[in-house]
C-alpha positions as CSV (number, residue, x, y, z in Angstrom):
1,X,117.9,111.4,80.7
2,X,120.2,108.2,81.7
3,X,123.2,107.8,79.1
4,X,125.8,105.1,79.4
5,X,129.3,105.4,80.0
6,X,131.8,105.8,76.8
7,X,132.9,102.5,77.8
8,X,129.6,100.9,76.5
9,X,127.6,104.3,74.5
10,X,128.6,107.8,74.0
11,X,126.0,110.3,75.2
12,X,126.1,112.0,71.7
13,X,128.3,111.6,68.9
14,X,131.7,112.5,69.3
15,X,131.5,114.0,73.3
16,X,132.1,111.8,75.8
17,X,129.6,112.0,78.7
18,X,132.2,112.7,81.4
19,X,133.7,115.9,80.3
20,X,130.3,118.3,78.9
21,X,132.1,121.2,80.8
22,X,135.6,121.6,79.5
23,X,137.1,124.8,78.2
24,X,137.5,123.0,74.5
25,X,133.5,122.6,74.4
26,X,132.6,125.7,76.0
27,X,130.0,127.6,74.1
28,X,130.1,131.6,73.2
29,X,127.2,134.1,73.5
30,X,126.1,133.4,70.2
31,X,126.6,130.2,70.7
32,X,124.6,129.9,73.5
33,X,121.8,132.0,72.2
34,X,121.3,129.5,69.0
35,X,120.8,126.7,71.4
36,X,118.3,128.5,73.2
37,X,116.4,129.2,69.9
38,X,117.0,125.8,68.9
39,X,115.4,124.4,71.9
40,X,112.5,127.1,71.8
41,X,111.6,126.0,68.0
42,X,112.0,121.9,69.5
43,X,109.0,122.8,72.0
44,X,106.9,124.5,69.4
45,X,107.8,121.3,66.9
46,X,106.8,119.1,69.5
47,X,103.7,120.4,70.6
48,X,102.3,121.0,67.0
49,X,103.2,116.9,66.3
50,X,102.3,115.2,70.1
51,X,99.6,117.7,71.0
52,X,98.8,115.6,74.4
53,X,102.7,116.9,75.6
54,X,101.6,120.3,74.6
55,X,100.5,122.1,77.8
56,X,102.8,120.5,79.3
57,X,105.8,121.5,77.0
58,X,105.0,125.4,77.1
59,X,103.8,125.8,80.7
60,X,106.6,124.1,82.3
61,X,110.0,126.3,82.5
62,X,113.0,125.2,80.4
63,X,116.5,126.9,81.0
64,X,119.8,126.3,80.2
65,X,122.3,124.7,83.3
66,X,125.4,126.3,81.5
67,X,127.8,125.9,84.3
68,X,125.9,123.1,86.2
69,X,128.2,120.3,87.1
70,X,125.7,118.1,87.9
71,X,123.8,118.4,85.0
72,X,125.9,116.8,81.9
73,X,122.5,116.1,79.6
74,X,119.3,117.3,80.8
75,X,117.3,116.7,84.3
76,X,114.3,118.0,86.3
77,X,113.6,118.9,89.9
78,X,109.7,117.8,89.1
79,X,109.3,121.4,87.9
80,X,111.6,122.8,86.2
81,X,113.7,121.9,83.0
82,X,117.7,121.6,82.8
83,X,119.4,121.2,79.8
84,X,123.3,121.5,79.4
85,X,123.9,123.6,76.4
86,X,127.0,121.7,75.4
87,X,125.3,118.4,75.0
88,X,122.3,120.0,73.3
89,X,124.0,121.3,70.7
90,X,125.3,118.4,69.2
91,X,121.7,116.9,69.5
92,X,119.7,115.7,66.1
93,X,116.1,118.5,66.1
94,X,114.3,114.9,66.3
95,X,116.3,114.1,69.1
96,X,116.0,117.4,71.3
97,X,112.4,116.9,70.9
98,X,112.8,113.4,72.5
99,X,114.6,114.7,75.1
100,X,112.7,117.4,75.8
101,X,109.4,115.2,76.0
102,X,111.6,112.6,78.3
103,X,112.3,115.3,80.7
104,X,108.4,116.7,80.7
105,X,107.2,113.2,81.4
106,X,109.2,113.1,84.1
107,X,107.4,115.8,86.1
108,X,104.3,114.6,84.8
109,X,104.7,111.0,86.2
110,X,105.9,112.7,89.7
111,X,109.5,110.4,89.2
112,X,111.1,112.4,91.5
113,X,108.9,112.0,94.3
114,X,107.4,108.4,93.9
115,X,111.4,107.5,94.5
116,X,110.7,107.3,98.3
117,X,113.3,105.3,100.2
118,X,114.4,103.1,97.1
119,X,118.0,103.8,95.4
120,X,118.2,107.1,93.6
121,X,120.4,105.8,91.1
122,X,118.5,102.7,90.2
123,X,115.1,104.3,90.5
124,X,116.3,106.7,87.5
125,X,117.1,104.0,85.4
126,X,113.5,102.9,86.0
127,X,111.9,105.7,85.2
128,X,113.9,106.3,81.8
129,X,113.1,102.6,81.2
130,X,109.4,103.2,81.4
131,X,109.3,106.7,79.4
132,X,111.8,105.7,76.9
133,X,109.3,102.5,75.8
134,X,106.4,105.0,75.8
135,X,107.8,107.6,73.6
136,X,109.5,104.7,71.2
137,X,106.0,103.8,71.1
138,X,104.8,107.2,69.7
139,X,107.3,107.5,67.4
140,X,110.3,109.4,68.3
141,X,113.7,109.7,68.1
142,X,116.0,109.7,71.3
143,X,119.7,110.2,71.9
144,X,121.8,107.9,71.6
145,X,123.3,105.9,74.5
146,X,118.9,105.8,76.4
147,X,118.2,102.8,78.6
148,X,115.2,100.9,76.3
149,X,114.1,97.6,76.7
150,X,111.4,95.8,75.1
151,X,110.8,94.3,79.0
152,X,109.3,97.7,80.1
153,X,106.3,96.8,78.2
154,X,103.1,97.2,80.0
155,X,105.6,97.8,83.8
156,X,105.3,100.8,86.1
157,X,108.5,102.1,87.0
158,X,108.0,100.5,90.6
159,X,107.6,97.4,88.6
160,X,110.8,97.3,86.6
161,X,113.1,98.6,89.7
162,X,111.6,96.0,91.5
163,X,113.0,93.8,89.1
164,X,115.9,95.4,88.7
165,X,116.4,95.4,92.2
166,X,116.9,91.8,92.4
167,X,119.7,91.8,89.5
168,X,121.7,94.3,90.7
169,X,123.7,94.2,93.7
170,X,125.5,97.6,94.5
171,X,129.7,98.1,95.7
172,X,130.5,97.1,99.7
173,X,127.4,95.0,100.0
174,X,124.9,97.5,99.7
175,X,121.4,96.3,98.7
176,X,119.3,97.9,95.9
177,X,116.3,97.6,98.3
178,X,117.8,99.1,101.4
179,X,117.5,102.7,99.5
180,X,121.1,103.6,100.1
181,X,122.7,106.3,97.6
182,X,125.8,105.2,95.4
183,X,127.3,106.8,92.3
184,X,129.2,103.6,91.9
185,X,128.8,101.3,89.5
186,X,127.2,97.6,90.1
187,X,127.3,94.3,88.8
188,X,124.1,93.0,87.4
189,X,122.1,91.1,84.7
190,X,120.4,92.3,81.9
191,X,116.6,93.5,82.3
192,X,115.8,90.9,79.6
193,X,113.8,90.3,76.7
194,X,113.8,90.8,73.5
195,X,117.5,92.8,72.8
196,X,117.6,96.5,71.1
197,X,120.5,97.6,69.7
198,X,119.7,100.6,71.9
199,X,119.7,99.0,75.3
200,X,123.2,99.2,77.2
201,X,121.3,96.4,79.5
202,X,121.0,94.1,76.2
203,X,125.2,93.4,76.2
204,X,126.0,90.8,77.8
205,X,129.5,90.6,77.7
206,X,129.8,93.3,80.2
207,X,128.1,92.8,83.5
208,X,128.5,96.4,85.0
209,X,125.1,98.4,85.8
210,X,125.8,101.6,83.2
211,X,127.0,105.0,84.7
212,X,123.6,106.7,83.9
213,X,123.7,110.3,84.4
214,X,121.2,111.3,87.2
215,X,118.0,113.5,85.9
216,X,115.7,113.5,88.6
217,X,116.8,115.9,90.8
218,X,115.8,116.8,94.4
219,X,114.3,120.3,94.3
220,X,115.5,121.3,97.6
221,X,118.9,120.4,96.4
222,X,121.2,123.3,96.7
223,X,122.8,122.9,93.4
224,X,119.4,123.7,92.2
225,X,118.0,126.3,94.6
226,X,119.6,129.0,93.0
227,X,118.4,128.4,90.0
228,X,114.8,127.6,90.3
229,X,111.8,130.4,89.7
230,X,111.3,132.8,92.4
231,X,107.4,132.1,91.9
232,X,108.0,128.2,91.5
233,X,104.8,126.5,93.0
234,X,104.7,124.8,96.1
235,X,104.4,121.1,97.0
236,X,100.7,121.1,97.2
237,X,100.6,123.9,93.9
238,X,102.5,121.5,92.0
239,X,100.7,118.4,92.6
240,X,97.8,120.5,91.4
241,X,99.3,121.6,88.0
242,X,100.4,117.9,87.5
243,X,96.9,116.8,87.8
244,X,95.7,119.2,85.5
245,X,98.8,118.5,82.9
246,X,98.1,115.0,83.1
247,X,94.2,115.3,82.8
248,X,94.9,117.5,79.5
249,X,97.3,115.0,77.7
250,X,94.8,112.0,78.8
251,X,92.1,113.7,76.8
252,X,94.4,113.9,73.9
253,X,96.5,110.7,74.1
254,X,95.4,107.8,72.3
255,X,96.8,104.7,70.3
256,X,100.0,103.5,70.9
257,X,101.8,104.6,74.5
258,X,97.7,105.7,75.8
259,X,97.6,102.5,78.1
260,X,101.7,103.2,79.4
261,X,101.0,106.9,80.3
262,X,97.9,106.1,82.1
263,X,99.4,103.2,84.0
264,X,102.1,105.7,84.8
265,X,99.7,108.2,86.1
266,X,97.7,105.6,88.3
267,X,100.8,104.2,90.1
268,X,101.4,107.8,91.3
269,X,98.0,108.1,92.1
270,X,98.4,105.4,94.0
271,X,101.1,106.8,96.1
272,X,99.3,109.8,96.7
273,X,96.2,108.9,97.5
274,X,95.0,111.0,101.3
275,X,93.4,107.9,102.6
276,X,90.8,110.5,104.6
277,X,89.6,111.3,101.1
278,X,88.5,107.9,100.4
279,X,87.1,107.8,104.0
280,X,85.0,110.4,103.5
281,X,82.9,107.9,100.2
282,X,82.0,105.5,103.4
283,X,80.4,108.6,105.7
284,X,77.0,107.2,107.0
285,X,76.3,110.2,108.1
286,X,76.0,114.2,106.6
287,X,76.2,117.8,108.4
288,X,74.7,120.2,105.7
289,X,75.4,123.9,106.1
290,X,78.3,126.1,106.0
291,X,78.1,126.4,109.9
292,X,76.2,124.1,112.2
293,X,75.9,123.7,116.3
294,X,77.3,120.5,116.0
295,X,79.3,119.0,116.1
296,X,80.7,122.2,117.9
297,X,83.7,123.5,117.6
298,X,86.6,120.9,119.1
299,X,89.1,124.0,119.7
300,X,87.4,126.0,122.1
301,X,85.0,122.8,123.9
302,X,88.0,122.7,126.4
303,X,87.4,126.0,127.6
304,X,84.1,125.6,128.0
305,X,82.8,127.4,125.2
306,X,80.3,125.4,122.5
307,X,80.9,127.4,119.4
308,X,79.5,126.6,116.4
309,X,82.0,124.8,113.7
310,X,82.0,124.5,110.2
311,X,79.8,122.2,108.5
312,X,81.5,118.9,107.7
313,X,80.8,114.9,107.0
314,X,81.0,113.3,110.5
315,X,81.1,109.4,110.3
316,X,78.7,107.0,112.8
317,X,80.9,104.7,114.6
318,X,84.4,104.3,113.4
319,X,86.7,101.4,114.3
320,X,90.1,102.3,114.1
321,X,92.3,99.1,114.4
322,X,96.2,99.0,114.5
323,X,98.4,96.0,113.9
324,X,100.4,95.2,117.2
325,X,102.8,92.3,116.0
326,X,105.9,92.1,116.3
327,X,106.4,92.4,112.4
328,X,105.4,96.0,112.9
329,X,108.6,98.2,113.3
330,X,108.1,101.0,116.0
331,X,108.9,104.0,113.7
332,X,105.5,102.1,111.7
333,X,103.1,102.4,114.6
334,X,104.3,106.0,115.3
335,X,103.6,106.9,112.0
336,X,100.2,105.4,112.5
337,X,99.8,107.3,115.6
338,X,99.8,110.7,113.8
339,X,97.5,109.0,111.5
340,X,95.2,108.4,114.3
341,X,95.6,112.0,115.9
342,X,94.9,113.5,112.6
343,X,92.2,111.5,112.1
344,X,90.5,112.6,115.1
345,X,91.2,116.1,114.8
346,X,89.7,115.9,110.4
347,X,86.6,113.4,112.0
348,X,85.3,114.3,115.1
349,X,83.3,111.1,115.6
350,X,82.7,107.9,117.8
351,X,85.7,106.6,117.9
352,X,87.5,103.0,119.4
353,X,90.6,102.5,118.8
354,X,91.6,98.6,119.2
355,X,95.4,97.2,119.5
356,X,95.8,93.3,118.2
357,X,98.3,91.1,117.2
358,X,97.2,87.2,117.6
359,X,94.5,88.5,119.8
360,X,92.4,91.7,120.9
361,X,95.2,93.4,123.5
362,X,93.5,96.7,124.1
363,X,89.9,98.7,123.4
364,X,89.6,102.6,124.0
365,X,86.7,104.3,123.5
366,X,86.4,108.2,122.7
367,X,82.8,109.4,122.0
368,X,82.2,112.3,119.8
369,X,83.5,115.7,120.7
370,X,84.3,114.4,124.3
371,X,87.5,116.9,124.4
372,X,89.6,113.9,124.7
373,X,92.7,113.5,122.3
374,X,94.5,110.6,121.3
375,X,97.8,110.8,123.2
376,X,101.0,111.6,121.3
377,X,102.7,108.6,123.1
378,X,100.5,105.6,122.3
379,X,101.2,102.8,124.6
380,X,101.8,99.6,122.0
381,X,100.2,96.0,123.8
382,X,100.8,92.9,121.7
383,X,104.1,92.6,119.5
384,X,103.3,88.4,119.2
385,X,101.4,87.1,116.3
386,X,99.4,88.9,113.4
387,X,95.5,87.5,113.6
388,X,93.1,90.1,112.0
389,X,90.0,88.0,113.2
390,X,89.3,89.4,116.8
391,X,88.9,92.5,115.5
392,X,86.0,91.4,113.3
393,X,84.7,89.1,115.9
394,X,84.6,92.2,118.2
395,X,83.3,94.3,115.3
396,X,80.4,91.8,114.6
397,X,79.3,92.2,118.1
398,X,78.3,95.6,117.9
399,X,75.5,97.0,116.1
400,X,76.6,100.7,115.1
401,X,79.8,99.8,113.8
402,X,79.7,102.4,110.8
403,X,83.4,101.5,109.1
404,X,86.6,99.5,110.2
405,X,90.3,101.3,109.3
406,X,93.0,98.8,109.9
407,X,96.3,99.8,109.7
408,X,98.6,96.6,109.3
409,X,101.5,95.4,107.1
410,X,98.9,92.8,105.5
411,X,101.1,89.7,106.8
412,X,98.6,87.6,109.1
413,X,95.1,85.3,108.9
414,X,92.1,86.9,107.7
415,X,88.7,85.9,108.2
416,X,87.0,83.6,106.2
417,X,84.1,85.6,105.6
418,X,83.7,89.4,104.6
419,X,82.4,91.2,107.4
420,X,79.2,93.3,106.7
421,X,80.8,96.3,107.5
422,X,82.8,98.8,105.0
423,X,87.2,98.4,105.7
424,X,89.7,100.7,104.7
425,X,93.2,98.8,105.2
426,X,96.0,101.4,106.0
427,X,98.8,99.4,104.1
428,X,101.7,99.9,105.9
429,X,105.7,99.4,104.3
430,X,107.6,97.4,103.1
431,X,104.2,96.7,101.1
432,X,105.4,92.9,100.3
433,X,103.6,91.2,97.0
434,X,102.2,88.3,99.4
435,X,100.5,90.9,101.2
436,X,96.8,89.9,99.7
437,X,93.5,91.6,101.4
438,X,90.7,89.6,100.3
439,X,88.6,92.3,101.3
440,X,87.9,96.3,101.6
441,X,89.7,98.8,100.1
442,X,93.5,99.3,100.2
443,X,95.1,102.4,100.6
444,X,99.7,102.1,100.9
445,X,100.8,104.7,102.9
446,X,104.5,105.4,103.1
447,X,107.0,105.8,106.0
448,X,107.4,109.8,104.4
């Protein structure tokens, strides 16, 4: 959880935030153990009164970071639980169970991932923003010196960094937006609205961004390695037990906070949505069976040999479009490259693959299960103007055109009418709010 500094809040009464670890507050055995029972008996407490937390709460591991530097409150790798002993001990019970639901939120909103390329530092202070609002909402009691502002009200945490983003400016120059790291402070304005006495954001005499301690913490960190579960769930395991965390407290949650800890859940979502998923809702055409001759299996067609493949949903004719301008970095396009190999190898169908910028550059055709694969050097045409409309003028001229994917930054004409045919839009980054599609579904894919 973000504290201020002593210059504007105290973490907790009577300990400065800077100095958690020093021989004078150094905790013995005994010591030690009674803050473990006391944070044991604050998960019990809080499952029995916010039952949508509780799964959560008991399933996810808490231990103590008693000689973790970096860890002067509490913090999360999106897994585990860290709580400095020192800081906990001079904790109200109503506030360890605050705390303690802060942190579980945390993994349960996927902070630490959903940063992405934006400014760790800032990003934190967004998150806390949004989960400290939400559990004022329900009721509790948090430590003293948490970032809350009445202006987090109905805002994802990608909403209020983006408006924090253009308040603060960081030390040497460094923009908010270009994602660099800084454990400076800032100079900034206030996030706004209506002022709580709780909010370091809300004084205005100072006009310093606060020295919040840093809770989300990389898992592959090496200060944290060490100390993380030997059977600690993968990337793909933990995404699961998310999902099923989040599906239980949903159930469970209603009244005040339901609406912010859904829209929480949805921008993640969001982020992690596997666009072939939602590809697969626009198949016009099914392969029943666990096995079928075909299509035939793609690995072994270039030796010669047609072996049976596992039964899958192949797509008719699939467009697959990519935006050429010149407002389409070169790192962008190779990252939709991959996307187009991968495609390719999931959905072995008819395939073209068009290039545009102001106008139609290049068309490559690949019919289904021809043994040819999309090169891993794709030679770019265009880089001029962005004009989506020769690709649906070249789309309405065929007649088995089952589904268009256009991967583009969204900055260019569209046409004026919405083409008959199903569109997934491969959003590419910086993702810019004028970037409108009046048509088709959006999927954002990231740069990650």
């Amino acid at each position: 959880m973000s504290h201020a500094t002593p210059s504007t809040r105290q973490a907790a009464p009577g300990t400065p935030a800077s100095a958690p670890h020093s021989k004078s507050t150094e905790l013995s055995g005994q010591a030690l153990q009674e803050v473990y029972e006391r944070v044991l008996r604050a998960r019990i407490r809080l499952s029995m009164q916010q039952p949508f937390l509780a799964s959560a709460v008991m399933r996810l591991p808490v231990r103590p970071a008693t000689d973790a530097s970096w860890c002067r409150t509490a913090a999360t790798d999106g897994y585990h639980i860290f709580y400095n002993p020192q800081w906990v001990a001079k904790l109200r019970e109503d506030e360890l169970r605050g705390l303690l639901a802060h942190e579980v939120l945390h993994v349960l909103f996927s902070h630490a991932d959903r940063r992405q390329e934006r400014d760790g530092r800032v990003w934190n202070m967004a998150c806390d923003y949004a989960i400290n609002y939400l559990l004022i909402q329900r009721g509790f009691s948090l430590p003293e010196g948490g970032l809350i502002s009445a202006r987090a009200q109905s805002k994802t945490s990608e909403q209020i960094y983006a408006e924090l983003a253009q308040q603060i400016k960081l030390p040497n120059g460094l923009s908010v937006k270009s994602g660099g790291k800084s454990n400076s402070t800032g100079r900034r304005k206030k996030l706004g609205g209506p002022a709580r006495p709780e909010d370091p954001l809300a004084d205005e005499s100072s006009d310093r961004v606060p020295d919040a301690g840093q809770d989300l913490i990389d898992a592959d960190d090496p200060r944290v390695r060490p100390m993380r579960s030997a059977d600690a769930p993968d990337r793909e395991q933990l995404a699961e037990l998310r999902r099923e965390l989040r599906e239980d407290a949903l159930t469970r949650l209603n009244g005040e906070g339901a609406g912010a800890f859904r829209s929480e859940c949805e921008a993640d979502e969001e982020r992690s949505i596997d666009w072939r998923s939602l590809l697969r809702a626009h198949l016009s055409e099914r392969i029943k069976g666990d096995w079928t001759s075909f299509p035939f299996s793609k690995r072994m067609v270039h030796r010669g040999l047609f072996m049976p493949s596992a039964g899958m949903l192949v797509p008719g004719h699939v467009v697959f479009a990519i935006d050429t301008s010149a407002s389409m970095s070169l790192q962008l396009l190779g990252v939709i490259a991959e996307e187009l190999r991968a495609f390719r190898e999931v959905f072995p169908c008819r395939l073209t693959v068009l290039q545009c910028d102001a106008r139609l550059q290049s068309v490559e055709h690949y019919e289904a299960m021809d043994g040819y694969e999309i090169p891993k050097r794709l030679e770019i045409y265009g880089r001029g103007g962005t004009d989506f409309c020769p690709v649906f003028d070249w789309v309405a001229e065929q007649s088995d055109v089952a589904l268009v994917v256009y991967a583009t930054d969204g900055m260019g004409s569209f046409p004026k009418r919405k083409p008959e045919v199903p569109v997934i839009w491969l959003h590419t980054p910086p993702h810019p709010p004028s970037a409108v599609f009046p048509f088709g579904a959006v999927v954002k894919i990231s740069q990650n």
